[in-house]
Backbone as JSON Lines, residues from 0, in Angstrom:
{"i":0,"aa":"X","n":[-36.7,-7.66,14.85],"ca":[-35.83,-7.71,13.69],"c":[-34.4,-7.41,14.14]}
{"i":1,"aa":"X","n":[-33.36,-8.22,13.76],"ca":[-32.2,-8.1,14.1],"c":[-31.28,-7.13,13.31]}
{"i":2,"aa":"X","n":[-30.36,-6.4,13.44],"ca":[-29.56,-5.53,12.45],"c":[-28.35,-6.62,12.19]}
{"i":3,"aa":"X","n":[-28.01,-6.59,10.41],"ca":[-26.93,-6.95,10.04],"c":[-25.84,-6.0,9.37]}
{"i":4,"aa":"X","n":[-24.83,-6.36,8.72],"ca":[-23.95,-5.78,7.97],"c":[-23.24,-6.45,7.61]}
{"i":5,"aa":"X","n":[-22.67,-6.49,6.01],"ca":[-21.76,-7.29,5.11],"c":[-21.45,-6.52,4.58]}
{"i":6,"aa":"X","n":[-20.1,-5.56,5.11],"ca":[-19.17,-4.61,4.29],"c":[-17.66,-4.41,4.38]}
{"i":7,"aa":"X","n":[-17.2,-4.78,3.36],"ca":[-15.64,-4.42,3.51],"c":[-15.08,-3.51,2.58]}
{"i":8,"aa":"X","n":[-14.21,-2.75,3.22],"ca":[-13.44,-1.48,2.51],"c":[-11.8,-2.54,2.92]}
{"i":9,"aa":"X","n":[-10.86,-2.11,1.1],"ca":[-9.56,-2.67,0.93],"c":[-8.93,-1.94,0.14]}
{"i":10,"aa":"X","n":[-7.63,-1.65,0.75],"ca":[-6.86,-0.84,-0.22],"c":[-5.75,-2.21,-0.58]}
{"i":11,"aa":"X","n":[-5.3,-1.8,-1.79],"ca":[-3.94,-3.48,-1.57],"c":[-3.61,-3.36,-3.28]}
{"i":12,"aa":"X","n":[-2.93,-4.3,-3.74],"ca":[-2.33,-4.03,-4.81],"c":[-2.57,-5.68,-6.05]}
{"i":13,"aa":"X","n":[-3.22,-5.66,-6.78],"ca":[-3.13,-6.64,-7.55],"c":[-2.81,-7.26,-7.62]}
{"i":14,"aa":"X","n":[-2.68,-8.83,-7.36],"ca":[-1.35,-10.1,-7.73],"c":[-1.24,-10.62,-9.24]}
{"i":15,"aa":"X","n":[-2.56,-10.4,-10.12],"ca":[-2.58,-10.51,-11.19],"c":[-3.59,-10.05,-12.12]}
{"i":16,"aa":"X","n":[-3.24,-9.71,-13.54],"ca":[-4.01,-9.24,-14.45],"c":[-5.52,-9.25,-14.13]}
{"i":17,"aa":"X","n":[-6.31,-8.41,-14.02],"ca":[-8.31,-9.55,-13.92],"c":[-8.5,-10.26,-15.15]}
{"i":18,"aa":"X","n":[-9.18,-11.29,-14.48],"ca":[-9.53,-12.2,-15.86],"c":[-11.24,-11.78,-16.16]}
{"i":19,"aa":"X","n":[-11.5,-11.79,-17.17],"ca":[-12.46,-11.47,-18.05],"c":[-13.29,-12.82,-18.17]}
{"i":20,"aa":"X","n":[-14.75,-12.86,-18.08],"ca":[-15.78,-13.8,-18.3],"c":[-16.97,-13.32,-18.31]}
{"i":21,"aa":"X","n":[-17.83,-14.36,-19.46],"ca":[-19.07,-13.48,-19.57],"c":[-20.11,-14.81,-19.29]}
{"i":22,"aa":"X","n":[-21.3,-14.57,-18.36],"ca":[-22.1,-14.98,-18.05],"c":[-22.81,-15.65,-19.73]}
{"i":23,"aa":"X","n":[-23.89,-16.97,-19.46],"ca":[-24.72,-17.31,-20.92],"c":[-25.63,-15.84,-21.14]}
{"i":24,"aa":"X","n":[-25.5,-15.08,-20.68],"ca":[-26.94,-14.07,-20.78],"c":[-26.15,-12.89,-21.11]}
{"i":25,"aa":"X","n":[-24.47,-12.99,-21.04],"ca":[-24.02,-11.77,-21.13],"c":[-23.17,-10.95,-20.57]}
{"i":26,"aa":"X","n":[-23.73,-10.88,-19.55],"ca":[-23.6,-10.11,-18.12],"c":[-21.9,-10.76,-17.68]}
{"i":27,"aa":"X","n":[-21.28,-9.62,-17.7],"ca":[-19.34,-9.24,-17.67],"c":[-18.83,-10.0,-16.46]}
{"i":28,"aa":"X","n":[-18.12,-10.73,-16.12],"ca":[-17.05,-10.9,-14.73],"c":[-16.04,-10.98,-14.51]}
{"i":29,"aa":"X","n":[-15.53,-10.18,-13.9],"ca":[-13.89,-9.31,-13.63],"c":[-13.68,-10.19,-12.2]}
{"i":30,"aa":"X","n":[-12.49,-11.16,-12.18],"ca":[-12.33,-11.89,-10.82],"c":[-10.81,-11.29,-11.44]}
{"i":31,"aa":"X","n":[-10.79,-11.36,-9.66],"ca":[-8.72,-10.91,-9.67],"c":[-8.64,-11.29,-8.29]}
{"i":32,"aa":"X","n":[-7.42,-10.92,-7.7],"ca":[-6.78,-10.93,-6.26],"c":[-6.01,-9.72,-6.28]}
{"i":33,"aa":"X","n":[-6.1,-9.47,-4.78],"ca":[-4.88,-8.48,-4.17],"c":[-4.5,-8.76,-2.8]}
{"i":34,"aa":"X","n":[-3.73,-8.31,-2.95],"ca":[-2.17,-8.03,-1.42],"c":[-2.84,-6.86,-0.82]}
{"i":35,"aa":"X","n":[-2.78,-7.43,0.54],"ca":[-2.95,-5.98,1.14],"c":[-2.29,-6.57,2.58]}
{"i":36,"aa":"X","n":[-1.54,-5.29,2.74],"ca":[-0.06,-5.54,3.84],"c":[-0.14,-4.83,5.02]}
{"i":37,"aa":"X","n":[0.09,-5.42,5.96],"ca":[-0.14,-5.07,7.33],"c":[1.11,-4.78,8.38]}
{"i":38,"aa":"X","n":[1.5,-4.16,9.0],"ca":[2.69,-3.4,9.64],"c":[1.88,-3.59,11.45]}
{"i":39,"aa":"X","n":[2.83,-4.18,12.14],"ca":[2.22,-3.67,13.33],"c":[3.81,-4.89,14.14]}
{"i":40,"aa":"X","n":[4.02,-4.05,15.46],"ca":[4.87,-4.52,17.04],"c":[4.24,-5.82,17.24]}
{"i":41,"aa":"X","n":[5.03,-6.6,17.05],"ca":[4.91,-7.9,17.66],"c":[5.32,-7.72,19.3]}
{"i":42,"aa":"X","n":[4.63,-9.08,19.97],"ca":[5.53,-8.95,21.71],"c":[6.41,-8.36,22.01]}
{"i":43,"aa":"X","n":[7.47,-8.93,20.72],"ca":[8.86,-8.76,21.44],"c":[9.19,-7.36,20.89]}
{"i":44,"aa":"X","n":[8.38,-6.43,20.56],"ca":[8.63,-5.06,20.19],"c":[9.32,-4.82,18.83]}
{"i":45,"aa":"X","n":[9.4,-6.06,18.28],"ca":[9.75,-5.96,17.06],"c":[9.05,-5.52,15.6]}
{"i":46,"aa":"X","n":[9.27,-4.91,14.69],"ca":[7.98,-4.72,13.45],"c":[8.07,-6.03,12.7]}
{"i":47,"aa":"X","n":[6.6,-6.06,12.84],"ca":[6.44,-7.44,11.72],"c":[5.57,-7.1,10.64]}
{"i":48,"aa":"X","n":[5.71,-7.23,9.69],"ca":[4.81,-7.22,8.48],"c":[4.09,-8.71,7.57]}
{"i":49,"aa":"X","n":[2.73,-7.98,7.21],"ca":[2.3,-9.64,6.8],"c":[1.24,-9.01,5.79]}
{"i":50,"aa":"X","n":[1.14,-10.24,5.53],"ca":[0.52,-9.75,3.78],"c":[-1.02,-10.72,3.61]}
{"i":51,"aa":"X","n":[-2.19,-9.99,2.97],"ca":[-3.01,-10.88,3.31],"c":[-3.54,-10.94,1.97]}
{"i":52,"aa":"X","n":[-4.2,-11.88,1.33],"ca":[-4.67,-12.08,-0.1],"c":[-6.48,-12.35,-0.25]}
{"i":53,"aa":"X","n":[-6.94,-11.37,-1.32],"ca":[-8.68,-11.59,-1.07],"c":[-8.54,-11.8,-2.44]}
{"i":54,"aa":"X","n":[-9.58,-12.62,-2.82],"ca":[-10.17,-13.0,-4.38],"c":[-11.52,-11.92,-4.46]}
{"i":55,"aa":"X","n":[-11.46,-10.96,-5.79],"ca":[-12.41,-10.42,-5.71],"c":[-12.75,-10.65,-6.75]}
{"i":56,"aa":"X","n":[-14.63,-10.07,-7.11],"ca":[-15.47,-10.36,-7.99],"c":[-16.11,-9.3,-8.34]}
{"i":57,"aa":"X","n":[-16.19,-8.65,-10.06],"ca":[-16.57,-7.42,-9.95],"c":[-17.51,-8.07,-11.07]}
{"i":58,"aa":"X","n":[-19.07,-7.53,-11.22],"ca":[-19.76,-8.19,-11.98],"c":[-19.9,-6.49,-13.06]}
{"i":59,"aa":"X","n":[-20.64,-7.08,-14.14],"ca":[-21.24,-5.99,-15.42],"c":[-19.89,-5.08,-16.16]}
{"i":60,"aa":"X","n":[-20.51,-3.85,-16.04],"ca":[-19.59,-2.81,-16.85],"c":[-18.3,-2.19,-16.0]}
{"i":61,"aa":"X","n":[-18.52,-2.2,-14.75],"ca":[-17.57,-2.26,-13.52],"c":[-16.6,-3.17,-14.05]}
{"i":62,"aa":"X","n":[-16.75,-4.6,-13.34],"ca":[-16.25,-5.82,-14.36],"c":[-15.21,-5.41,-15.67]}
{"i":63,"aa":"X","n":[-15.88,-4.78,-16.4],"ca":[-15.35,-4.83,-17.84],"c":[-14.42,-3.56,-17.91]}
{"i":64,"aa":"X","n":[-14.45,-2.75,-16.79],"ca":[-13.68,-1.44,-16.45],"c":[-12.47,-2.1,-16.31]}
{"i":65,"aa":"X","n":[-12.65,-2.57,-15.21],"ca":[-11.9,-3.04,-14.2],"c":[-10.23,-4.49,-15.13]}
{"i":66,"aa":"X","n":[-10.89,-4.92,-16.13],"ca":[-10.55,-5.36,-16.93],"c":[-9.53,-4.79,-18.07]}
{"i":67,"aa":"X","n":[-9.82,-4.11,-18.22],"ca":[-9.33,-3.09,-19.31],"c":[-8.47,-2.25,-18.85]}
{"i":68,"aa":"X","n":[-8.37,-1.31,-17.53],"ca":[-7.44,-0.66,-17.25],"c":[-6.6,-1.22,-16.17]}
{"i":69,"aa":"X","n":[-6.74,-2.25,-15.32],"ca":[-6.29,-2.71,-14.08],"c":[-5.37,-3.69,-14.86]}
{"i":70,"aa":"X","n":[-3.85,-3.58,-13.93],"ca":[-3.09,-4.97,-14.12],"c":[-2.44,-4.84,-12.73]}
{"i":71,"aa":"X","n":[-1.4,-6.4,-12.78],"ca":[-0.72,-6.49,-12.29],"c":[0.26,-5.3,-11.27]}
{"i":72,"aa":"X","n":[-0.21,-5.31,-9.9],"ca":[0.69,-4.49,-9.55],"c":[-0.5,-3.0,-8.97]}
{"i":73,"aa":"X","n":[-0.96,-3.2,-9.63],"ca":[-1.86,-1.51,-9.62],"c":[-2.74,-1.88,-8.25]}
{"i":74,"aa":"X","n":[-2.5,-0.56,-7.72],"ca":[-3.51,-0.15,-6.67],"c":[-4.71,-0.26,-6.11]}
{"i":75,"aa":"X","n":[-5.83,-0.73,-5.91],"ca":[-7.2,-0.01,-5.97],"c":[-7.54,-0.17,-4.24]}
{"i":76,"aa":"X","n":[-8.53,0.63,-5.0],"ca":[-9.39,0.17,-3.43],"c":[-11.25,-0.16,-3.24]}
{"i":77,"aa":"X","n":[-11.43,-1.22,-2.96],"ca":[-12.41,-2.24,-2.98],"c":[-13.56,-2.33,-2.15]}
{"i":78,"aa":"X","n":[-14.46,-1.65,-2.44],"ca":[-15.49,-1.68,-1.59],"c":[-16.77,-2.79,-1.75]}
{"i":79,"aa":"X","n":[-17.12,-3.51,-0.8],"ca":[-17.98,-4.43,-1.66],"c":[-18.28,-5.37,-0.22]}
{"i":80,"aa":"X","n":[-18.5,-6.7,-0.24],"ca":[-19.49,-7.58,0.83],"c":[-18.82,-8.49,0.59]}
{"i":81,"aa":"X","n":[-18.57,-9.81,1.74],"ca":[-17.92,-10.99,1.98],"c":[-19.44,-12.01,1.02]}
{"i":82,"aa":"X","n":[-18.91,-12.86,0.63],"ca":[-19.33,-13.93,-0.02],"c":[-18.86,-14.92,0.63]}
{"i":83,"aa":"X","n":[-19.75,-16.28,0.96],"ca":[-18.77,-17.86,0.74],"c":[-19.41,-18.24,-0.29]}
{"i":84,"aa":"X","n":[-19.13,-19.06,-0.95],"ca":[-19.45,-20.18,-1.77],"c":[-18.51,-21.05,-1.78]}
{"i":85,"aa":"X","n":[-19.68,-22.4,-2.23],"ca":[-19.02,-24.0,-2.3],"c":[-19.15,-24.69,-3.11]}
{"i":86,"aa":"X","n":[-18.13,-25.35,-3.42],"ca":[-18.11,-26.29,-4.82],"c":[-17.72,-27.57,-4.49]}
{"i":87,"aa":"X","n":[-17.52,-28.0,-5.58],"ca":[-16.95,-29.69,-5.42],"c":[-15.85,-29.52,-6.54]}
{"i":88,"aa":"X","n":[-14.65,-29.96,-5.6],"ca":[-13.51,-30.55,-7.3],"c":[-13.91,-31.88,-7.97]}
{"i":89,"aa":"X","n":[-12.98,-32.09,-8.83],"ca":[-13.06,-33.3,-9.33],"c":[-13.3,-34.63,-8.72]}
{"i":90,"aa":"X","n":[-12.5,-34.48,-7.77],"ca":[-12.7,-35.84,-6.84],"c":[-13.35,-35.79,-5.76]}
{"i":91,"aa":"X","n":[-14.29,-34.55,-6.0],"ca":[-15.41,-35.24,-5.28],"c":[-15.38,-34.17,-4.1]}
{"i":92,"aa":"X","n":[-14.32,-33.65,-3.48],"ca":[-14.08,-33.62,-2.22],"c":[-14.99,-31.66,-2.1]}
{"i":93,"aa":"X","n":[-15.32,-31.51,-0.73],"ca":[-16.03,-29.8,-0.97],"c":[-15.2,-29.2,-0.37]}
{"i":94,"aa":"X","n":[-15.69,-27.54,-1.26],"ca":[-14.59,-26.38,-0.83],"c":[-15.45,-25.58,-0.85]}
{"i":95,"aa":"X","n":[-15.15,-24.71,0.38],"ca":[-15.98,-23.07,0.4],"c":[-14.92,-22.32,0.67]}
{"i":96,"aa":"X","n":[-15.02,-20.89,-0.57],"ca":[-14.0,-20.02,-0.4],"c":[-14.54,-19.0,-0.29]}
{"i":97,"aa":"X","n":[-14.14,-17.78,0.5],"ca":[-14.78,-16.28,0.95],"c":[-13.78,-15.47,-0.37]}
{"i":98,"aa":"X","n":[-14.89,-14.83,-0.97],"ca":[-14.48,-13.96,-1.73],"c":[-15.2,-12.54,-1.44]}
{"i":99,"aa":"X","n":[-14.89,-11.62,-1.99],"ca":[-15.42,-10.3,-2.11],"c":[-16.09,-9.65,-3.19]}
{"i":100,"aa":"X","n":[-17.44,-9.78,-2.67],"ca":[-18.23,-9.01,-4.43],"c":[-17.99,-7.63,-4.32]}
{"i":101,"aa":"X","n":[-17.48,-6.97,-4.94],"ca":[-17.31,-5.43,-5.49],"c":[-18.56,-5.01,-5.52]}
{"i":102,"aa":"X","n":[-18.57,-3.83,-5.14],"ca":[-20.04,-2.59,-5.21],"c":[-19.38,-1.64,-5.96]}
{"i":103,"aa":"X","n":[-17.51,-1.55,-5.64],"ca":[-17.44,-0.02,-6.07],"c":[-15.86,-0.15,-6.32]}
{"i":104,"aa":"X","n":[-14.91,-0.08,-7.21],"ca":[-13.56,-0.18,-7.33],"c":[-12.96,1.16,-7.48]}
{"i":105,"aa":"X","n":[-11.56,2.07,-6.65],"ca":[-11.37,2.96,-7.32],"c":[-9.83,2.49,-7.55]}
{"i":106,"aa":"X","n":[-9.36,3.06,-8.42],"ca":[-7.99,2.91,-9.34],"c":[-7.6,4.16,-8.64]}
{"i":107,"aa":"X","n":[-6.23,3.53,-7.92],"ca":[-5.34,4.41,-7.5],"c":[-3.69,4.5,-7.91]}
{"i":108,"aa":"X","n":[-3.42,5.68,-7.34],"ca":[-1.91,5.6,-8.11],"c":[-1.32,4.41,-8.11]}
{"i":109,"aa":"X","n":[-0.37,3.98,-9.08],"ca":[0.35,3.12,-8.59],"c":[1.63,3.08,-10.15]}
{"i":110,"aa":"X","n":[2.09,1.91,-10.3],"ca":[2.22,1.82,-11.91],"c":[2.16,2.61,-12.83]}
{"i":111,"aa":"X","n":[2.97,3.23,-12.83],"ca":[2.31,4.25,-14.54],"c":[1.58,5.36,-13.9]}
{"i":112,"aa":"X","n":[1.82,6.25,-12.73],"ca":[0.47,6.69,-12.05],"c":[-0.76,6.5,-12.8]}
{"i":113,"aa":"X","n":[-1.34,7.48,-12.61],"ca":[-3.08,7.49,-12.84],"c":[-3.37,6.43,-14.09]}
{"i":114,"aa":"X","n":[-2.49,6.32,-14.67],"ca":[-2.48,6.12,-16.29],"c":[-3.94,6.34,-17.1]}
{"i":115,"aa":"X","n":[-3.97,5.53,-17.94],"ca":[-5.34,5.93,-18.77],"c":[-6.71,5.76,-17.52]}
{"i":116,"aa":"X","n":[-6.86,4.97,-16.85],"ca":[-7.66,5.18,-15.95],"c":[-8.45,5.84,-15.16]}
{"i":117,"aa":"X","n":[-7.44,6.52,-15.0],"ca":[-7.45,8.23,-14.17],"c":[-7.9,9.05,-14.96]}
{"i":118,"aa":"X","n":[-7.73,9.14,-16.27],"ca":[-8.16,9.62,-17.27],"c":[-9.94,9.83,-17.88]}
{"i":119,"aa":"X","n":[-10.19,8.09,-17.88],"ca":[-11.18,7.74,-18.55],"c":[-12.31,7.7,-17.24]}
{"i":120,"aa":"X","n":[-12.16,7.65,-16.01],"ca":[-13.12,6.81,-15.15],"c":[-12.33,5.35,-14.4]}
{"i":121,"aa":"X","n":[-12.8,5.09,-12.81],"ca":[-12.81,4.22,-12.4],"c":[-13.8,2.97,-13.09]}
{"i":122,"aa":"X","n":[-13.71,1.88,-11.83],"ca":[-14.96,0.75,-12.23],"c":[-16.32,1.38,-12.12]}
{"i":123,"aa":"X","n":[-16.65,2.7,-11.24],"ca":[-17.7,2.58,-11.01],"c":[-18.05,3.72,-11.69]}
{"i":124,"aa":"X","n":[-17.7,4.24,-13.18],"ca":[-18.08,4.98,-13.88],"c":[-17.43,6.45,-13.13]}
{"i":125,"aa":"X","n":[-17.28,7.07,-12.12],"ca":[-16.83,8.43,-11.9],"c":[-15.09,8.64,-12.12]}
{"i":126,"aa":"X","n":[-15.09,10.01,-12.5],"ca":[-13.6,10.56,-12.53],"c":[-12.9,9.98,-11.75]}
{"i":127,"aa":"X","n":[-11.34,9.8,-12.08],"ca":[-10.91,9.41,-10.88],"c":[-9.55,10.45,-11.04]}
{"i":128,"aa":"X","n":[-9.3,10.67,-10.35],"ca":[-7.61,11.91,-10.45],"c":[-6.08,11.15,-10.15]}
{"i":129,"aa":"X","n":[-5.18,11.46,-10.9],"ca":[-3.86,11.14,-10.76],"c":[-3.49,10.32,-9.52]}
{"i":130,"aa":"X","n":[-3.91,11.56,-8.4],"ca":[-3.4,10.98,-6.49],"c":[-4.31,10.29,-5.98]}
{"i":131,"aa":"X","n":[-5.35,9.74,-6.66],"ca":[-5.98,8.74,-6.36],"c":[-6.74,9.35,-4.96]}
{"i":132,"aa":"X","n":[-6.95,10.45,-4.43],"ca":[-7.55,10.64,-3.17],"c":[-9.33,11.12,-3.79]}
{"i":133,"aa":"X","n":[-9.43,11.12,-4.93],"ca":[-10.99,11.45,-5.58],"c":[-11.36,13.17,-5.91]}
{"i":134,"aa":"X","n":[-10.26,13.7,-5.37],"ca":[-10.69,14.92,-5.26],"c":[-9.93,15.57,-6.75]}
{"i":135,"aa":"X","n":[-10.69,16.59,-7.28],"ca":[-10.0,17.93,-8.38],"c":[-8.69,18.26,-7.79]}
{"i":136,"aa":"X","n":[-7.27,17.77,-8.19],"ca":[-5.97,18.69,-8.06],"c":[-6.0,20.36,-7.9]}
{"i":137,"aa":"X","n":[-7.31,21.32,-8.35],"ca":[-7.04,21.92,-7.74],"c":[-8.29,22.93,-6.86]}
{"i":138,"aa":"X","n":[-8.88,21.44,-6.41],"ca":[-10.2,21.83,-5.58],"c":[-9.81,22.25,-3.62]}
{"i":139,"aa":"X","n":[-8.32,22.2,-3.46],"ca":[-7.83,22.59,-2.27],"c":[-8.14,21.25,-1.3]}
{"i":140,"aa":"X","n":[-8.87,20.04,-1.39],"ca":[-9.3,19.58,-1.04],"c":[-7.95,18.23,-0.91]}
{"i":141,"aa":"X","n":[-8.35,17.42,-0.12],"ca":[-7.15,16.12,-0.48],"c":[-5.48,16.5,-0.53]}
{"i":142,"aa":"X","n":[-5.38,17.35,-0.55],"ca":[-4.07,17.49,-0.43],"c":[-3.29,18.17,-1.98]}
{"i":143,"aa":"X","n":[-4.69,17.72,-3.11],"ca":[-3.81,18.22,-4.48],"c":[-4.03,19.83,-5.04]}
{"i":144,"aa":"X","n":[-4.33,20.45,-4.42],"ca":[-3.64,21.6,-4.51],"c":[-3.61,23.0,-3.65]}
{"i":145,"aa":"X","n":[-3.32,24.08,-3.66],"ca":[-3.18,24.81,-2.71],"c":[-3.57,25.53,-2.3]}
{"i":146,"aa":"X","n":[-5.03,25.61,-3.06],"ca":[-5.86,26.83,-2.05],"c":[-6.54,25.94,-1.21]}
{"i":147,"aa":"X","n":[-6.94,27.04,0.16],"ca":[-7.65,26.53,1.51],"c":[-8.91,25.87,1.06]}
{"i":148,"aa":"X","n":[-9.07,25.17,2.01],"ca":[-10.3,24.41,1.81],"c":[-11.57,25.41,2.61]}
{"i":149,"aa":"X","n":[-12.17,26.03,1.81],"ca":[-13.38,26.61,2.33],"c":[-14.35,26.59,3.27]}
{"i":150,"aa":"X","n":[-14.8,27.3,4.6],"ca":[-15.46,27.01,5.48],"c":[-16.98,27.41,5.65]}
Protein backbone atom coordinates (compact mmCIF):
# COMPACT_ATOMS: atom_id res chain seq x y z
CA UNK A 1 0.00 0.00 0.00
CA UNK A 2 1.35 3.26 -1.00
CA UNK A 3 1.07 6.53 1.35
CA UNK A 4 -0.72 9.62 -0.06
CA UNK A 5 -1.58 13.20 0.95
CA UNK A 6 -3.92 16.01 -0.42
CA UNK A 7 -3.42 18.98 1.93
CA UNK A 8 -3.10 22.57 1.69
CA UNK A 9 -2.83 25.26 4.37
CA UNK A 10 -3.43 29.30 2.86
CA UNK A 11 -3.38 32.39 4.41
CA UNK A 12 -4.32 35.31 1.59
CA UNK A 13 -7.00 37.78 1.31
CA UNK A 14 -10.31 37.62 -0.68
CA UNK A 15 -10.65 39.00 -4.30
CA UNK A 16 -14.33 38.88 -3.97
CA UNK A 17 -17.55 38.66 -2.00
CA UNK A 18 -18.34 34.41 -1.72
CA UNK A 19 -21.03 33.59 -3.82
CA UNK A 20 -23.78 31.57 -2.31
CA UNK A 21 -25.43 28.28 -4.03
CA UNK A 22 -27.51 25.60 -3.01
CA UNK A 23 -27.24 22.11 -4.25
CA UNK A 24 -31.14 20.29 -5.66
CA UNK A 25 -31.01 18.48 -2.19
CA UNK A 26 -30.05 21.57 -0.34
CA UNK A 27 -26.79 21.20 0.75
CA UNK A 28 -24.97 25.17 0.87
CA UNK A 29 -21.87 26.26 -1.57
CA UNK A 30 -19.63 29.06 -0.68
CA UNK A 31 -17.05 29.41 -3.87
CA UNK A 32 -14.74 32.56 -3.65
CA UNK A 33 -10.99 33.33 -4.50
CA UNK A 34 -8.01 34.73 -2.73
CA UNK A 35 -4.56 36.48 -3.14
CA UNK A 36 -1.98 35.15 -1.43
CA UNK A 37 1.46 37.09 -1.86
CA UNK A 38 4.80 35.98 -1.93
CA UNK A 39 8.11 38.10 -1.11
CA UNK A 40 11.38 36.48 -1.88
CA UNK A 41 15.46 37.76 -3.70
CA UNK A 42 15.39 37.26 -7.10
CA UNK A 43 19.16 36.48 -8.85
CA UNK A 44 19.90 39.74 -9.13
CA UNK A 45 19.39 40.28 -5.29
CA UNK A 46 16.60 42.22 -5.86
CA UNK A 47 12.95 41.79 -3.81
CA UNK A 48 10.35 40.60 -5.95
CA UNK A 49 6.89 40.09 -4.99
CA UNK A 50 4.12 37.99 -6.69
CA UNK A 51 0.75 37.23 -6.05
CA UNK A 52 -0.93 33.93 -6.53
CA UNK A 53 -4.84 33.30 -6.92
CA UNK A 54 -6.80 29.86 -5.67
CA UNK A 55 -10.61 29.34 -6.30
CA UNK A 56 -12.00 27.90 -3.22
CA UNK A 57 -15.00 25.71 -2.33
CA UNK A 58 -16.58 25.57 1.01
CA UNK A 59 -19.54 23.12 1.06
CA UNK A 60 -22.76 23.01 3.98
CA UNK A 61 -23.01 25.32 7.05
CA UNK A 62 -19.20 26.26 6.76
CA UNK A 63 -20.30 27.41 3.21
CA UNK A 64 -23.12 29.44 4.58
CA UNK A 65 -20.67 30.93 7.41
CA UNK A 66 -18.36 31.75 5.22
CA UNK A 67 -20.98 33.64 3.19
CA UNK A 68 -22.43 35.76 5.58
CA UNK A 69 -19.47 37.15 7.34
CA UNK A 70 -16.57 37.05 4.66
CA UNK A 71 -16.13 39.85 1.98
CA UNK A 72 -14.04 41.38 -0.16
CA UNK A 73 -10.67 42.06 1.14
CA UNK A 74 -10.89 39.97 4.45
CA UNK A 75 -8.33 37.63 5.57
CA UNK A 76 -8.70 33.93 6.17
CA UNK A 77 -6.91 31.10 6.28
CA UNK A 78 -7.83 27.86 4.33
CA UNK A 79 -7.30 24.58 5.13
CA UNK A 80 -8.62 21.97 2.84
CA UNK A 81 -7.34 19.45 -0.38
CA UNK A 82 -6.48 20.24 -4.13
CA UNK A 83 -9.34 19.24 -6.47
CA UNK A 84 -9.23 19.14 -10.51
CA UNK A 85 -12.24 19.04 -12.27
CA UNK A 86 -13.36 19.23 -15.99
CA UNK A 87 -15.91 20.64 -17.97
CA UNK A 88 -16.80 21.59 -21.37
CA UNK A 89 -17.74 25.34 -22.45
CA UNK A 90 -20.06 26.12 -24.88
CA UNK A 91 -18.12 25.43 -27.80
CA UNK A 92 -17.31 22.45 -27.05
CA UNK A 93 -13.75 22.92 -26.14
CA UNK A 94 -12.39 21.07 -22.31
CA UNK A 95 -11.17 22.73 -19.22
CA UNK A 96 -9.77 21.36 -15.97
CA UNK A 97 -9.35 23.78 -13.17
CA UNK A 98 -7.58 23.00 -9.61
CA UNK A 99 -9.55 24.35 -6.98
CA UNK A 100 -9.46 23.94 -3.21
CA UNK A 101 -12.19 22.13 -1.15
CA UNK A 102 -12.22 23.69 2.37
CA UNK A 103 -12.18 21.30 5.52
CA UNK A 104 -11.74 24.28 7.76
CA UNK A 105 -11.84 28.34 7.20
CA UNK A 106 -10.58 30.72 9.92
CA UNK A 107 -11.52 34.53 9.66
CA UNK A 108 -8.74 36.61 10.43
CA UNK A 109 -8.09 40.17 11.15
CA UNK A 110 -8.38 42.20 8.47
CA UNK A 111 -11.21 44.87 7.42
CA UNK A 112 -13.17 46.01 10.19
CA UNK A 113 -10.89 43.75 12.47
CA UNK A 114 -12.49 40.71 13.93
CA UNK A 115 -15.82 42.22 13.03
CA UNK A 116 -19.01 40.26 13.68
CA UNK A 117 -17.18 37.12 12.86
CA UNK A 118 -14.85 37.07 15.53
CA UNK A 119 -17.69 37.50 17.48
CA UNK A 120 -20.13 34.85 16.31
CA UNK A 121 -17.67 31.87 15.17
CA UNK A 122 -15.52 31.05 12.17
CA UNK A 123 -16.66 28.63 9.08
CA UNK A 124 -15.94 25.83 11.11
CA UNK A 125 -18.27 26.61 13.95
CA UNK A 126 -15.37 27.52 16.81
CA UNK A 127 -14.62 30.97 18.49
CA UNK A 128 -12.53 32.89 16.70
CA UNK A 129 -10.68 36.14 18.56
CA UNK A 130 -10.05 39.69 17.27
CA UNK A 131 -5.95 38.79 16.38
CA UNK A 132 -7.00 36.09 14.58
CA UNK A 133 -4.09 33.80 16.17
CA UNK A 134 -7.19 31.37 17.87
CA UNK A 135 -6.11 31.91 21.16
CA UNK A 136 -8.25 33.83 24.48
CA UNK A 137 -6.65 37.62 24.55
CA UNK A 138 -6.02 36.83 27.82
CA UNK A 139 -4.91 33.16 27.88
CA UNK A 140 -0.99 34.45 27.73
CA UNK A 141 -0.84 32.37 24.83
CA UNK A 142 -0.38 33.89 21.03
CA UNK A 143 0.82 36.92 21.89
CA UNK A 144 -2.76 38.50 23.19
CA UNK A 145 -2.07 39.01 26.47
CA UNK A 146 0.37 39.20 29.25
CA UNK A 147 0.62 36.66 31.53
CA UNK A 148 3.38 33.84 30.96
CA UNK A 149 2.49 31.03 29.25
CA UNK A 150 2.52 28.17 31.79
CA UNK A 151 4.95 25.27 32.01
Amino acid sequence: MSASLNKVFLIGNLTRDPELRFTPQGTAIAKFSIAVNRQYKGSDGELKKETNFFNIIVWGKAGENCSKFLTKGRAVHVEGRLQNRTYETQDKQKRTVTEIVADNVQFLGGPGGGGRAAEEGGADGAPEFGDGDGFPPDSGIGGGGDSEVPF
